[in-house]
C-alpha positions as CSV (number, residue, x, y, z in Angstrom):
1,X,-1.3,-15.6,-7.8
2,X,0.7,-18.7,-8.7
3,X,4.0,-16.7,-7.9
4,X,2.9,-14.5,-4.9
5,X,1.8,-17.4,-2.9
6,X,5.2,-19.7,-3.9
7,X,6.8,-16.9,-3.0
8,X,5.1,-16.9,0.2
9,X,5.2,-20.1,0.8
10,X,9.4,-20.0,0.4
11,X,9.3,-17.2,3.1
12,X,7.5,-19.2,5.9
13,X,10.3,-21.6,5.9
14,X,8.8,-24.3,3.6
15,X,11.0,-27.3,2.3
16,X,11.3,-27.3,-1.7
17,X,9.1,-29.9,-2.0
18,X,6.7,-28.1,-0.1
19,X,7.1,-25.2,-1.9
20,X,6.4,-26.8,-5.3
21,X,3.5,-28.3,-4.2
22,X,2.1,-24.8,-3.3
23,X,2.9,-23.6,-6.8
24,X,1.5,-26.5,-8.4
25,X,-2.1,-26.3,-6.3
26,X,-2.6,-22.8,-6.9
27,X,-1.5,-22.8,-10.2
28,X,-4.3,-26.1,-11.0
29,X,-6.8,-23.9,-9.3
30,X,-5.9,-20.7,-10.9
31,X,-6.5,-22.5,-14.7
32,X,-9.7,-23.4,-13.6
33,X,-10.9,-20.1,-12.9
34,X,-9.6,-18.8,-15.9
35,X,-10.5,-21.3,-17.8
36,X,-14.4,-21.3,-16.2
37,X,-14.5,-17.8,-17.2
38,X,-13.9,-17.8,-20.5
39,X,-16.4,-20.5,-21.0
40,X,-18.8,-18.8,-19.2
41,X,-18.5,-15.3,-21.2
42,X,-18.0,-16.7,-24.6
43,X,-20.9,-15.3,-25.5
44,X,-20.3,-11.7,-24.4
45,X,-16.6,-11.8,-25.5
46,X,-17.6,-12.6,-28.6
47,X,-20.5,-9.7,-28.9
48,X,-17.7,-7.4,-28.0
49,X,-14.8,-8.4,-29.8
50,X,-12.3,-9.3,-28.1
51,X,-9.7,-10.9,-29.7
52,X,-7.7,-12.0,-26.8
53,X,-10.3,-14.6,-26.0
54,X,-9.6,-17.7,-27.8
55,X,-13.0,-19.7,-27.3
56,X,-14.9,-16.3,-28.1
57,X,-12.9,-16.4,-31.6
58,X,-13.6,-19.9,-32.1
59,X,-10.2,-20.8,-32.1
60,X,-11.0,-23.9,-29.1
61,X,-14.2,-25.6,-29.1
62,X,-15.8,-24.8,-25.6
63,X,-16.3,-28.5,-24.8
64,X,-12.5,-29.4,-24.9
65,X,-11.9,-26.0,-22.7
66,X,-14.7,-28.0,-19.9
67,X,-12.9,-31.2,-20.3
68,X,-9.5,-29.3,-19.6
69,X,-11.6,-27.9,-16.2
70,X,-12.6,-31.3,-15.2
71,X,-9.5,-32.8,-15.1
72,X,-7.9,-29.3,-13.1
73,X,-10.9,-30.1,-10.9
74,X,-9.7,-33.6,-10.6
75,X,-6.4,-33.1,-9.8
76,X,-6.6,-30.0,-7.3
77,X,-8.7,-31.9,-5.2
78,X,-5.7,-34.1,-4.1
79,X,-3.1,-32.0,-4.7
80,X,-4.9,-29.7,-2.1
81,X,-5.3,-32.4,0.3
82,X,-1.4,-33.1,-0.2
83,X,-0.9,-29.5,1.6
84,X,-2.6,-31.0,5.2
85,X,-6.6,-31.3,5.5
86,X,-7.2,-27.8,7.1
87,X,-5.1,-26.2,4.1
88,X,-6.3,-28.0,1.6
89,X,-10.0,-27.4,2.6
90,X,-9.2,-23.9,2.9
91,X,-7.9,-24.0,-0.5
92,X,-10.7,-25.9,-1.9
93,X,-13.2,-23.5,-0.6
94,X,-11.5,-20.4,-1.7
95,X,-12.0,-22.0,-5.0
96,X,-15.5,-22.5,-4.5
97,X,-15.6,-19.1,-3.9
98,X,-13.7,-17.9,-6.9
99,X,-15.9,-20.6,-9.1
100,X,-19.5,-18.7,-7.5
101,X,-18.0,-15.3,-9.3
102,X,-18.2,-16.7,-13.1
103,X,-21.7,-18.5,-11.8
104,X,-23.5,-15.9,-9.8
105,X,-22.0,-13.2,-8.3
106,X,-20.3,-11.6,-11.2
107,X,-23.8,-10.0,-12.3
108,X,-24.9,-8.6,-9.1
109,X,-24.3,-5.9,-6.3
110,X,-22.3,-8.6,-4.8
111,X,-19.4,-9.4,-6.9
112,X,-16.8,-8.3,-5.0
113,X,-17.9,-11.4,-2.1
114,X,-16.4,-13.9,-3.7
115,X,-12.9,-11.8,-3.9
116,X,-12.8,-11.0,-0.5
117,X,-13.8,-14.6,0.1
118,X,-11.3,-16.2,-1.6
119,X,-8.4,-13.7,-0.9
120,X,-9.4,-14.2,2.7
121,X,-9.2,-18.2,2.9
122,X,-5.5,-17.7,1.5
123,X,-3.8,-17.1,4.9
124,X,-5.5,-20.1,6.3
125,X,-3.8,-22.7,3.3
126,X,-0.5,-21.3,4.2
127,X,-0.9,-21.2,7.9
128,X,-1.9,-24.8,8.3
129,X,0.4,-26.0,5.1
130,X,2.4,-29.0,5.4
131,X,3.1,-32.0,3.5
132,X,0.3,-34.7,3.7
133,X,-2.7,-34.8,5.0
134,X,-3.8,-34.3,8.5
135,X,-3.2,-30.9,10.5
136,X,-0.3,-28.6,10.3
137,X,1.0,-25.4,11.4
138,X,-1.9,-23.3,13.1
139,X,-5.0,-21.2,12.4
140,X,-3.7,-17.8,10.7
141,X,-3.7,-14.7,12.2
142,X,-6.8,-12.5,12.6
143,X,-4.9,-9.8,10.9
144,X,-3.5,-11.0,7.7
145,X,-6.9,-12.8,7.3
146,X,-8.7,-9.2,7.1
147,X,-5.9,-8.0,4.7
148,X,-6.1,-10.6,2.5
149,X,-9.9,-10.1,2.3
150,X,-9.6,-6.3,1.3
151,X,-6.7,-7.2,-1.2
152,X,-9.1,-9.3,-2.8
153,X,-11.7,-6.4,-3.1
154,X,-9.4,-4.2,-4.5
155,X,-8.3,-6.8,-6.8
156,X,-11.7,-7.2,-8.0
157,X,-12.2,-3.0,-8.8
158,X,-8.6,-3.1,-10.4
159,X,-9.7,-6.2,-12.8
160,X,-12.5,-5.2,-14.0
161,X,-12.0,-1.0,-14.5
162,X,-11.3,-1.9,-18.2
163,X,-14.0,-3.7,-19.1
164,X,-16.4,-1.4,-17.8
165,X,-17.5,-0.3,-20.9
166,X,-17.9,-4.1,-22.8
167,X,-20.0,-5.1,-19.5
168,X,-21.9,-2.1,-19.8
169,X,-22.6,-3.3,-22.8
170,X,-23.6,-6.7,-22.3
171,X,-25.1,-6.3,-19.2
172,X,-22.8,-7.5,-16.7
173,X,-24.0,-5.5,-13.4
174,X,-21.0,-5.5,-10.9
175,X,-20.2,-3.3,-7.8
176,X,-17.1,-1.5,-9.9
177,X,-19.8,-0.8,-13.0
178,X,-22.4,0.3,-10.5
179,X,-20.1,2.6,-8.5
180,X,-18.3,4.1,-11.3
181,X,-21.6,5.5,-13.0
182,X,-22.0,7.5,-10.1
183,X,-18.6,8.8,-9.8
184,X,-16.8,8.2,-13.1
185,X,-14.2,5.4,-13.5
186,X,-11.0,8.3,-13.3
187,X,-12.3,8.5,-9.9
188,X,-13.1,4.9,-9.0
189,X,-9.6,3.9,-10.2
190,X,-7.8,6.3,-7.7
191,X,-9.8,5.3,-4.8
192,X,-9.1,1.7,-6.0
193,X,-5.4,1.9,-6.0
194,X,-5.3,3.6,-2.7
195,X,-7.3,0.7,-1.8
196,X,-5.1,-2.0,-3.1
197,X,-2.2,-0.3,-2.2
198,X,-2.5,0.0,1.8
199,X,-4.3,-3.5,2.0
200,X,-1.1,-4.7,0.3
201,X,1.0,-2.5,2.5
202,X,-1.3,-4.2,5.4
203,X,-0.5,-8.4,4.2
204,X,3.4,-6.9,4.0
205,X,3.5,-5.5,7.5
206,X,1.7,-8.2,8.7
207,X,3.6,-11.1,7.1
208,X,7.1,-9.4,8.4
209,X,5.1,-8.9,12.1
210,X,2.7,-10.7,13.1
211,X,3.1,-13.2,10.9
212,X,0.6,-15.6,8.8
213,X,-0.3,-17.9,11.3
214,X,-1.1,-17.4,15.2
């Protein structure tokens, strides 16, 4: 995400300060959903095994992991802000959003909401993105919004395709789990990748075309 969205950022014509800042604010907000996450499914990553998970293994004590999140909480407020008002508000909501998954949505029908959510607010923190607060740039474009939004939900199917079995397991009820008992996870990952693959087709076109803002 951290690199995409630099990337991105770089295209549009940003200064190199600008540019860092992007990398910096995403990548803040990026640690504290992973971070949030692995708090949150200690528990079940522990019940399964996995040994990728540091705070499942006890290797980090869960309360030092929630300090780290409170201080990426801290400082992406303001370094969101720094991006212009709209952008950083976008950017602070699509975190919201991407926070709500590891609370709520991850166990329901409705996981893949906070993806497309999230994924869709992203156009809008590039399109107004400037340096400092107030209002830059313009709103984003209709179609890169609706892009982003489906890249999101095919992020979601792509992400969590392996774990189907573990949150079988442990009880984790998401849209991909529901789906692929039905019509078997060989299938659900093909239709997935299509997925992914022509809404990231779509954000390309689009970025090259129309552009990310109006």
């Amino acid at each position: 995400m951290t690199l995409v969205l630099t990337a991105a950022a770089a295209l549009t014509g940003r200064t190199g300060l600008e540019v860092a800042l992007v990398a910096a604010t995403i990548l803040t907000g990026q640690l504290s959903v992973g971070w949030l996450n692995d708090v949150m499914d200690r528990g079940r990553d522990a019940q399964v095994g996995r040994q990728d998970k540091p705070i499942a293994m006890g290797w980090i004590d869960p309360g030092t992991v929630t300090f780290a999140i409170a201080i990426a909480v801290l400082l992406v407020v303001p370094l969101s802000i720094a991006n212009g008002t709209y952008a950083g508000l976008a950017h602070l909501a699509a975190l919201v959003s991407a926070w709500s998954y590891n609370l709520v949505f991850k166990r329901t029908r409705l996981s893949w909401l906070p993806f497309a959510v999230s994924f869709g607010l992203l156009p809008a923190f590039l399109s107004y993105g400037g340096l400092g607060g107030g209002m830059h740039g313009s709103p984003p474009s209709w179609a890169m919004t609706i892009f982003a939004a489906l890249l999101g939900v095919g992020i979601h199917f792509l992400n969590a395709l392996p774990d189907l079995v573990s949150d079988n397991e442990t009880g984790i009820r998401h849209l991909p789990l529901r789906i692929a008992k039905r019509t078997g996870a060989p299938r659900l990952l093909m239709v997935s990748l299509v997925w992914t693959a022509v809404a990231a087709a779509g954000v390309a076109v689009t970025g090259f075309t129309v552009g990310v803002g109006q």
